[in-house]
C-alpha positions in Angstrom: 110.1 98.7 58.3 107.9 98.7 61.1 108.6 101.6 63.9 108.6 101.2 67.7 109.1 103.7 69.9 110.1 102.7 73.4 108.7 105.4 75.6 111.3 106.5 78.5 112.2 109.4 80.9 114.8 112.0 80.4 116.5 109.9 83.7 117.4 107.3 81.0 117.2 108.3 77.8 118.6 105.4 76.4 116.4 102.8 78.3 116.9 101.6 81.5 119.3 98.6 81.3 116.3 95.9 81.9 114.7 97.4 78.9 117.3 97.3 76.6 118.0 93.4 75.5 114.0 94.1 74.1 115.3 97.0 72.3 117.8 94.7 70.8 115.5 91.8 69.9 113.2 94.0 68.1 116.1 95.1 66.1 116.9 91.8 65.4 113.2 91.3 64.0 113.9 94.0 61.6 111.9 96.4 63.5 112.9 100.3 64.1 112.9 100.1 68.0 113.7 103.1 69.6 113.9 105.2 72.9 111.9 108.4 72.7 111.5 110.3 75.4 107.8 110.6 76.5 107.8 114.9 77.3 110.7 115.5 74.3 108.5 117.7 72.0 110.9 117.1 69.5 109.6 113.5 69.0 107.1 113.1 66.8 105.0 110.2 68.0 102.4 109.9 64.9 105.4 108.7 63.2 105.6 105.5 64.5 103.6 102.3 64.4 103.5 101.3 67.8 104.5 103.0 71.4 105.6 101.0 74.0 105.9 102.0 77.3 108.7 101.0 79.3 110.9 103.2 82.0 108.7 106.2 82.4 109.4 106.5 85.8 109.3 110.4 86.3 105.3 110.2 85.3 104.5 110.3 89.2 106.2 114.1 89.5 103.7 115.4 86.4 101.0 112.4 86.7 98.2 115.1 85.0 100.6 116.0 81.9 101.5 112.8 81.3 98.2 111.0 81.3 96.8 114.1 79.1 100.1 113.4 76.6 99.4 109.4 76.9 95.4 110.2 75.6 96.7 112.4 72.9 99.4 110.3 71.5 97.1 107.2 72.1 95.1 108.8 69.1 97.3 108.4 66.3 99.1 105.8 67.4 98.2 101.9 69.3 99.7 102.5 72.6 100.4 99.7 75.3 99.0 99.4 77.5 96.7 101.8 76.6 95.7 105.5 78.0 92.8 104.1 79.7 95.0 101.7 81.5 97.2 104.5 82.3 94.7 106.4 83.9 93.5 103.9 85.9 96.6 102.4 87.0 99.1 105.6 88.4 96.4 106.4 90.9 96.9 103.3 94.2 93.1 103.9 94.7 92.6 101.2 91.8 93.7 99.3 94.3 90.4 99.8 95.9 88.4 99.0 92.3 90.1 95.5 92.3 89.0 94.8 96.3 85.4 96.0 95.2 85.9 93.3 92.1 87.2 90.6 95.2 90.6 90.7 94.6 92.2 90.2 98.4 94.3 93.5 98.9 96.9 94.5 101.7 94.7 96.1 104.7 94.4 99.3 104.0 93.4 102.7 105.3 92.7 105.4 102.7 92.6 109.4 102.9 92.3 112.1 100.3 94.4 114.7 100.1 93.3 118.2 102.2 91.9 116.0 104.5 93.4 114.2 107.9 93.8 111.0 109.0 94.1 109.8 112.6 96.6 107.3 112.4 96.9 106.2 116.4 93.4 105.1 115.6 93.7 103.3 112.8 96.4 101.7 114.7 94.3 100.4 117.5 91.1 99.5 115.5 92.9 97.3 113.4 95.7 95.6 115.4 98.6 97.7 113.5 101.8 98.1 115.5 104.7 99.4 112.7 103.3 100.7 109.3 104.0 102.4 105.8 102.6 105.1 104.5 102.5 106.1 101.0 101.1 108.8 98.5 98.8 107.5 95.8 100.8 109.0 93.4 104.2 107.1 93.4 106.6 104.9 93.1 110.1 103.3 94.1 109.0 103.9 97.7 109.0 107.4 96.4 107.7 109.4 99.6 107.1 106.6 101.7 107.6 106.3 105.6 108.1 102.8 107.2 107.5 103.3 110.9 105.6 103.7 113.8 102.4 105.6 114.8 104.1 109.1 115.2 106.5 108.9 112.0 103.9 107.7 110.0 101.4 110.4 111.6 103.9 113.4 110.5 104.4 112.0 107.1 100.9 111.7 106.4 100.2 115.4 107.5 102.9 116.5 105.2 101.6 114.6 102.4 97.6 115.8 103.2 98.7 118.9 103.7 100.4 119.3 99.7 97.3 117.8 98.7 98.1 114.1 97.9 96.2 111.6 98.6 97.8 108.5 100.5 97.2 105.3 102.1 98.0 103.7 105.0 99.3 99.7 105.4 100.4 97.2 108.2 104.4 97.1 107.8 104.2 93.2 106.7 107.7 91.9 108.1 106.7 88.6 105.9 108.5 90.5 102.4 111.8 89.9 104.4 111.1 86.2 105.0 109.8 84.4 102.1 109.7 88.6 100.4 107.6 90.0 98.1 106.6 88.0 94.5 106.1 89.8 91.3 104.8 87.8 89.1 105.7 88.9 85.4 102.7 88.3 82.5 103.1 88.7 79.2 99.9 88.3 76.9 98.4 87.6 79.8 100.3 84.4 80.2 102.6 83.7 83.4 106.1 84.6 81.9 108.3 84.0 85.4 108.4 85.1 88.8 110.7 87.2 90.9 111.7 87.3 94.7 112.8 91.1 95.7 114.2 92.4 98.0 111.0 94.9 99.6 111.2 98.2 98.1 111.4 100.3 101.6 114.9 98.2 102.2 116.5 98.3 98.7 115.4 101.9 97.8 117.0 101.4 94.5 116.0 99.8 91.4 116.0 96.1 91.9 119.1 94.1 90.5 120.5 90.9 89.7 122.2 90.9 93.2 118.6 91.5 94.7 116.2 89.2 92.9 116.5 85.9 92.1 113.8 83.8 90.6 111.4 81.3 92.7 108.7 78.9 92.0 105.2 81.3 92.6 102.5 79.8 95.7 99.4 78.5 94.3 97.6 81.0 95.7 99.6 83.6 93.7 98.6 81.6 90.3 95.3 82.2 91.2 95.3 85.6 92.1 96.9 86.6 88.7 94.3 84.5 86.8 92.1 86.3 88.8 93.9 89.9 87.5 93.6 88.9 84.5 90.0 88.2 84.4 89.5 91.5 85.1 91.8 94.0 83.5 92.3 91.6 80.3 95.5 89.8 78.8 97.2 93.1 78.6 100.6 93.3 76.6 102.5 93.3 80.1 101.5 93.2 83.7 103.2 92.8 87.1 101.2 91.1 90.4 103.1 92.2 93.2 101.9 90.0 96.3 102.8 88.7 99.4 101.6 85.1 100.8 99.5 85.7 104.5 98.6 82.5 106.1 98.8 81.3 102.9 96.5 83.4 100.7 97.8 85.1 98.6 97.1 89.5 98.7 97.9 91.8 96.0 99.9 94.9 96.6 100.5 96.1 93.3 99.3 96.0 90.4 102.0 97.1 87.9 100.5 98.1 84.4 102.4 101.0 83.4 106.2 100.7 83.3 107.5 97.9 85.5 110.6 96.7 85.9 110.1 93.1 84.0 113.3 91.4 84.7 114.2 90.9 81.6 117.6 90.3 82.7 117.1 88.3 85.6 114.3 86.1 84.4 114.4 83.5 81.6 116.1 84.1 78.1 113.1 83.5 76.5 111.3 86.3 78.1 112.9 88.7 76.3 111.9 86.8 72.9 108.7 86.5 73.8 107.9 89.9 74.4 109.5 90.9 71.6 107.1 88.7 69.4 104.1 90.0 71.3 105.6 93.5 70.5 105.7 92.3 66.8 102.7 91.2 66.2 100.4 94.2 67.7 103.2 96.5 65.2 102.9 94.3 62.3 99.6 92.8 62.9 98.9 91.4 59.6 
């Protein structure tokens, strides 16, 4: 019997609930899917076939450890997405990779950590009135200050002076409107996409009674083919975007554990990520 571990957080330890109906439809393939907690030095991860990673959300508090524990258990055993991918993706300065690539971004300002950042001025070169601020090293809104210069000006001298690096983005009252789109690919392959509620309003991890599914902008097709172009048909992926005078710009590339509305999205999402799973597990 093939094994699979699901790799999670000690905050849920069986799975977050979006995770588990894949849990169960690997099960139902006759594979040996299971939670395993990515820092429990109990688990032995050469044991298994496959490592999936799924709600891994305490990776930003201990980003070093875990991208040194994703490289070494990446060694002995096929990991997706991969280490490398890891890496890359739980620093937001990728973010800057993909705009050097051409991928149309959210305006941003960037500053690294130790340094300082003059936000009034920012404000008045570029036209911003209300903004966010964020660490590079997050996520859930983890950190971040919606707000105007000053607000954002003190939380961005907290967060330089603790040494993170963060960025700096025009509060874009559009995600309230039409909201923000994550657009959900498996295999590299549009699976569905979801309408949430912005992440500096919910605070919580999006649910049924916050997303609902929509049709995506043509623009946002494009910009995911795009994506995919350049980082590959990974296992997962989530494009988060917003639609600006209709052009579509990316503010997130998820790669490493996003929520995939498994629950929320089509039945047959579940299934075929599950057969996806399968096949990289069982390849021959």
């Amino acid at each position: 019997m093939n094994s699979v571990l699901l790799a999670t957080s000690a905050d849920w330890p069986d799975l977050f609930q979006d995770d588990r109906p894949l849990r169960d439809a690997l099960l139902a393939r006759g594979f040996d899917a299971r939670a395993a907690v990515w820092d429990d030095p109990r688990v032995d991860w050469t044991a298994a076939d496959l490592i999936v990673l799924r709600s891994i959300w305490d990776y930003t508090r201990h980003r070093d450890r875990f991208v040194a524990w994703a490289r070494e258990a990446a060694r002995a055993t096929p990991m997706h997405n991969p280490a490398e991918v890891v890496e890359w993706n739980s620093h937001k300065l990728y973010l800057r990779d993909l705009e050097r690539e051409g991928v149309r971004i959210v305006p941003t300002a960037w500053a690294r950590g130790g340094a300082s950042i003059d936000v009034a001025g920012i404000a008045r070169e570029r036209g911003w009135v209300e903004m966010v601020v964020k660490p590079c090293v997050s996520a859930g809104a983890r950190d971040a200050v919606r707000g105007n210069v000053e607000a954002v000006q003190t939380q961005a001298d907290e967060l330089l002076a603790a040494g993170r690096d963060l960025m700096v983005q025009p509060y874009l009252p559009e995600v309230e409107g039409d909201g923000e789109h994550s657009l959900v690919l498996l295999g590299g392959k549009l699976s569905h996409v979801m309408r949430k509620e912005p992440a500096l309003a919910a605070r919580v991890a999006w649910t049924s009674s916050t997303v609902r599914q929509v049709e995506p902008h043509p623009d946002e097709l494009r910009l995911a083919e795009q994506l995919v172009e350049i980082v590959g048909p990974l296992l997962y992926a989530r494009v988060d975007c917003v639609v600006l005078d209709e052009r579509a710009h990316l503010m997130e590339l998820e790669l490493i554990e996003p929520q995939l509305f498994l629950r929320e999205g089509p039945p047959e999402a579940t299934d075929r990520l599950a057969d996806l799973i399968g096949s990289l597990a069982s390849p021959f």
